[in-house]
N, C-alpha and C positions, 0 to 999 in steps of 0.2 A: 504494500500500500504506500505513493506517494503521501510525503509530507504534504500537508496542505500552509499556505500561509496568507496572513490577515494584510490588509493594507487600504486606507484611507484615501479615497479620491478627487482631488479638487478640480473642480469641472468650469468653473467663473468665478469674477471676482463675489464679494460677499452673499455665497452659494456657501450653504451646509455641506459640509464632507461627508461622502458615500463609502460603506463600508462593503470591500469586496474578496473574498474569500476564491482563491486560485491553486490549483499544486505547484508545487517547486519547480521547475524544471532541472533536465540535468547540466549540468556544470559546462561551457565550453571549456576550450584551452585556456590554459593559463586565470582561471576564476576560483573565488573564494566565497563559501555561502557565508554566513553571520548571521547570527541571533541577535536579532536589534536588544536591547537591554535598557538605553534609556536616550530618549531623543529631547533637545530643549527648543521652546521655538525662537527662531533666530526672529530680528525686526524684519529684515528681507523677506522673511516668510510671511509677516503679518503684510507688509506693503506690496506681498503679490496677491493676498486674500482680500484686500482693501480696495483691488485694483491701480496702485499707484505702480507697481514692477506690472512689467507681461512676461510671462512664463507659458510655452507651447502646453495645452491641456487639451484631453485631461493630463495630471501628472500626480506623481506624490512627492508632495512639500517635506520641506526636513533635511536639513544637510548638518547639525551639529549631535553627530551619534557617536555613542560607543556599544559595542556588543561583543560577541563571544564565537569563536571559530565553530560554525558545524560542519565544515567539509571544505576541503582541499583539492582543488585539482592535478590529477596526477603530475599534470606537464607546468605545473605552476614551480619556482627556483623556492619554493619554501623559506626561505628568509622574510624576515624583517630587514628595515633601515639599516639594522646595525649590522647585519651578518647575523642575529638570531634566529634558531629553529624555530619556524611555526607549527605549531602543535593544533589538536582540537581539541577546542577547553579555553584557549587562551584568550583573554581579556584582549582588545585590542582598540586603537584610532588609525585612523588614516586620512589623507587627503582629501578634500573637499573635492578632488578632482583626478583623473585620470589622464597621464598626456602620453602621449605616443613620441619619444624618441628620435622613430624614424622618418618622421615627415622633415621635408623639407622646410620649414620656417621653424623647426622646432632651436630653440635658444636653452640652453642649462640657466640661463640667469632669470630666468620670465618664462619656467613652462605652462605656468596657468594661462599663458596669453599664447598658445599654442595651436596651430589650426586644428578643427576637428575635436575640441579638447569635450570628454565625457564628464559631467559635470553633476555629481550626488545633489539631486532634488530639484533638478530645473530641466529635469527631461520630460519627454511625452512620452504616456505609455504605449505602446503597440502588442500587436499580439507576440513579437518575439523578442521585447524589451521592457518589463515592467519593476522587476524589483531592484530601484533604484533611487528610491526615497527615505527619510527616516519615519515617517510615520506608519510604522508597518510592523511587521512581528520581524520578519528578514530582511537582508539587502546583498543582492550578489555584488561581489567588490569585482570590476575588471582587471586584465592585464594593464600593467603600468601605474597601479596605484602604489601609493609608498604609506607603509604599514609600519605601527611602531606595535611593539605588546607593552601592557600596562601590567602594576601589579594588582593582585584582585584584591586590594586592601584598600585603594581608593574608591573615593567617592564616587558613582556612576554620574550623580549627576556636573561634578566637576569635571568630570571627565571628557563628559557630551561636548562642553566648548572649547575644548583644545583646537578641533580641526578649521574653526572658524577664527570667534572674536579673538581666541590667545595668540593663534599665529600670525592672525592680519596685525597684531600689534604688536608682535615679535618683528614681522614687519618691518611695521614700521620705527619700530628704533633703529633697523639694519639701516636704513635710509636717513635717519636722522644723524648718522655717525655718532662720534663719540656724546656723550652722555654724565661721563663722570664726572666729577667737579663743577659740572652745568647748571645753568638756571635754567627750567623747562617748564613750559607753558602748555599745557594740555586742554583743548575744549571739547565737551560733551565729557559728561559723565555720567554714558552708559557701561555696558561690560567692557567694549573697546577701552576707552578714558581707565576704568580703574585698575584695570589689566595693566596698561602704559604706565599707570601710577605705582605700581606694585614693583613692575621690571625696573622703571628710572630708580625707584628707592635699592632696588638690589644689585643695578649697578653702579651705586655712590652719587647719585646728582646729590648737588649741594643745595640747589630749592625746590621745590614740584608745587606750582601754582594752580589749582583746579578752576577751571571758570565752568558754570553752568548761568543755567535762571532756575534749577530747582535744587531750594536749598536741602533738602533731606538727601539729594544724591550730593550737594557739597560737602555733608555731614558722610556719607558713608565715605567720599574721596579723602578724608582727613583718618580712615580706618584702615586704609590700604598704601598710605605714607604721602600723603597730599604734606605738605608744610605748611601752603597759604591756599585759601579758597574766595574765588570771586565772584557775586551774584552780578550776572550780567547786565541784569533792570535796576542794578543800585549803579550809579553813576561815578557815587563817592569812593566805588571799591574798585574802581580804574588806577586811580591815584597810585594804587601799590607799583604799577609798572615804570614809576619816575625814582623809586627807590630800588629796583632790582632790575636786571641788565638781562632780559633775554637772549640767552644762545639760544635755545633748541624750541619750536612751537608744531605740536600736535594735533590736527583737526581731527577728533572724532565725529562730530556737532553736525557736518553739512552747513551748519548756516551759515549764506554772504556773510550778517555782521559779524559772524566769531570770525569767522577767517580772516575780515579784514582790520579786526582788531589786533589779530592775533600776529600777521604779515606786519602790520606797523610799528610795534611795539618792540620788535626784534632788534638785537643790539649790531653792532658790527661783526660781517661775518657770520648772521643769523642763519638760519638753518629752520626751512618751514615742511610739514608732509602733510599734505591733503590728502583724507581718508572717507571721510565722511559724506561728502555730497556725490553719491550715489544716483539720485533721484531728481526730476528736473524740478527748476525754482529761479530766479530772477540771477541773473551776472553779478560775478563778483567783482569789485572792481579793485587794480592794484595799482599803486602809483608808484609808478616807473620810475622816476627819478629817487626817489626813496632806495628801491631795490637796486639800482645799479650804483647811488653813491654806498649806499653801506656794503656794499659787494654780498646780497643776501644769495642763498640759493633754494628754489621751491621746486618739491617733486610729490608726486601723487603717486598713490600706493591700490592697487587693487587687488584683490585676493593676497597671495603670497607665494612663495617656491619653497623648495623640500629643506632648506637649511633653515628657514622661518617655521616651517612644520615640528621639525627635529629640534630648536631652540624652543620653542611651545613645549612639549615634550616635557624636556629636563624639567624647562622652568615650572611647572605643573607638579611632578614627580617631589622637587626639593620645596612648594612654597606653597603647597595646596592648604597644609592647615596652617601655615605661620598667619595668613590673613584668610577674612572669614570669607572666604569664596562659598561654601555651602549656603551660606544666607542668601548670596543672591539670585537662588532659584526660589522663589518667592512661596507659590504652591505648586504643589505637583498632582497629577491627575493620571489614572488607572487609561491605557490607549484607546479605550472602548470611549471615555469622554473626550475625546480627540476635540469635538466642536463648543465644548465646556470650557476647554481650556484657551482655545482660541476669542472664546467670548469676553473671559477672563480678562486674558492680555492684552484684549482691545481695551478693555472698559480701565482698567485698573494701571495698565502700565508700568507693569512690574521689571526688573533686571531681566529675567526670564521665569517666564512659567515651563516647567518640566512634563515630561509624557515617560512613565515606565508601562515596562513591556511584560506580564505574566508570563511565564514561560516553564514545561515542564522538560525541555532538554538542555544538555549542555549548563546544570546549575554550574554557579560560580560561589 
């Protein structure tokens, strides 16, 4: 008897997910099955359910999972990242993406931006491609995906955002260069921002200034090693930037005015990474003569590449309980309430709402 597996279907923007029940398929070359174990909803996910992202549908939403080896293909090189044996049993993350090597545009420094790149949760289902989402019991991993194994002491639900917010902001420090001894200016403080704020304190910055407009999330950024935090609707709390010298500014925020507060305010030799403005919204506006006398440099960060993956990893591995990363999966919800939880995280706005998976194979 084929396994059978569960999985949730988004069909249009603000449409209820359809729950559809299908058998496994077997394995091609080089494929890895996975017991989904716990997925979290990313914002990307709600701003495709919102209709603000398009996503080819129907599809299954969910790219921040971790789950459990059920099956191996034989022609698969069984390694992890590191040179480690993959086993069945084993806790695992991997890449938000799939990139193929051998095409010709393919680049080692940018494979996320790779032609043809296979992309966990923003596929269409077809009848010979479906299990490729996180909101589902499975997900078959492709060839070329880069796999790390965890240990099964970790939090599941910590765990889920390694392949996303952690390494887009592993990321983005790669781009921000050095970092230690720095003044660094980080805006939006969602899970991207507190992640940033976490790495900057555990690579030595000497300030980590949080700007939001909501101050319960500038109250958490001073929990994960903020120094200074700035309400962006207070006007008076600008002023700090005439007492401390901007190196380094991080956009999580998307917003025109964070960015162009954040682009001004940079000292000589500034150093800015746009992260955040994803989704469309009015021009940002940069003044040129500012950035060419101070000699600034600005780069934009999208997804991330396998040493931003594997820097997630670690940092995840050594820093999961030193800050309260558990807290901010806010609630969690049984997968069967899939559209509970999305209702949730619409209305309430939590860090992330979580989806675990019942499962009676492959316990961990």
């Amino acid at each position: 008897m084929k396994k059978v597996a569960t999985y949730y279907v988004f069909s249009g923007a603000n449409t209820a997910l359809t729950k559809v029940d299908k058998p496994i398929p077997a394995l091609n070359d080089g494929e890895i099955l996975v017991g989904i174990r716990y997925t979290t909803l990313c914002g990307s996910d709600l701003h495709t359910y919102c209709g603000l992202r398009n996503e080819p549908c129907p599809t299954i939403l969910g790219h921040e999972i971790v789950g459990v080896i059920e099956e191996i293909s034989p022609s698969h090189g069984g390694l992890d990242a590191q040179g480690s044996s993959l086993h069945i049993g084993d806790l695992i993350t991997w890449t938000v993406f799939s990139s193929d090597p051998n095409t010709g545009v393919y680049q080692s420094e940018t494979p996320q931006k790779n032609d043809k790149l296979y992309k966990y949760g923003h596929r269409q289902i077809t009848e010979q491609d479906s299990l490729h989402g996180g909101l589902a019991t499975h997900i078959i991993l492709r060839p070329h995906t880069c796999i790390r194994i965890l240990s099964k002491d970790i939090s599941l639900a910590v765990a889920a955002t390694i392949n996303c917010a952690v390494a887009t902001s592993a990321g983005a420090l790669r781009l921000a260069d050095t970092v230690t001894g720095k003044n660094i200016h980080i805006a939006g403080i969602g899970l991207l921002g507190l992640v940033s704020i976490a790495m900057c304190r555990e690579l030595g910055a000497k300030n980590i200034i949080a700007s939001d407009i909501n101050p319960a999330r500038l109250a958490m950024a001073k929990s994960f090693g903020a120094t200074h935090t700035i309400n962006l609707r207070e006007a008076s709390d600008n002023t700090l930037f005439q007492d401390i010298a901007v190196d380094r500014f991080i956009d999580m925020s998307g917003s025109p005015d964070a960015m162009e507060l954040g682009i001004d305010t940079l000292g000589l030799h500034g150093r800015a990474v746009l992260v955040g403005a994803v989704f469309n919204q009015r021009k940002t506006g940069i003044d040129a003569e500012k950035v060419i006398r101070k000699l600034l440099t600005i780069k934009g960060l999208h997804n991330y590449n396998y040493t931003d993956f594997s820097t997630a990893v670690d940092f995840i591995i050594d820093n999961w309980q030193k800050y309260p990363f558990e807290s901010l999966i806010e609630r969690e919800f049984p997968l069967e309430e899939v559209n509970a939880a999305i209702a949730y995280a619409l209305a309430e706005k939590p860090i992330r709402a979580g989806l675990y998976i019942h499962t009676s194979t492959a316990q961990i």
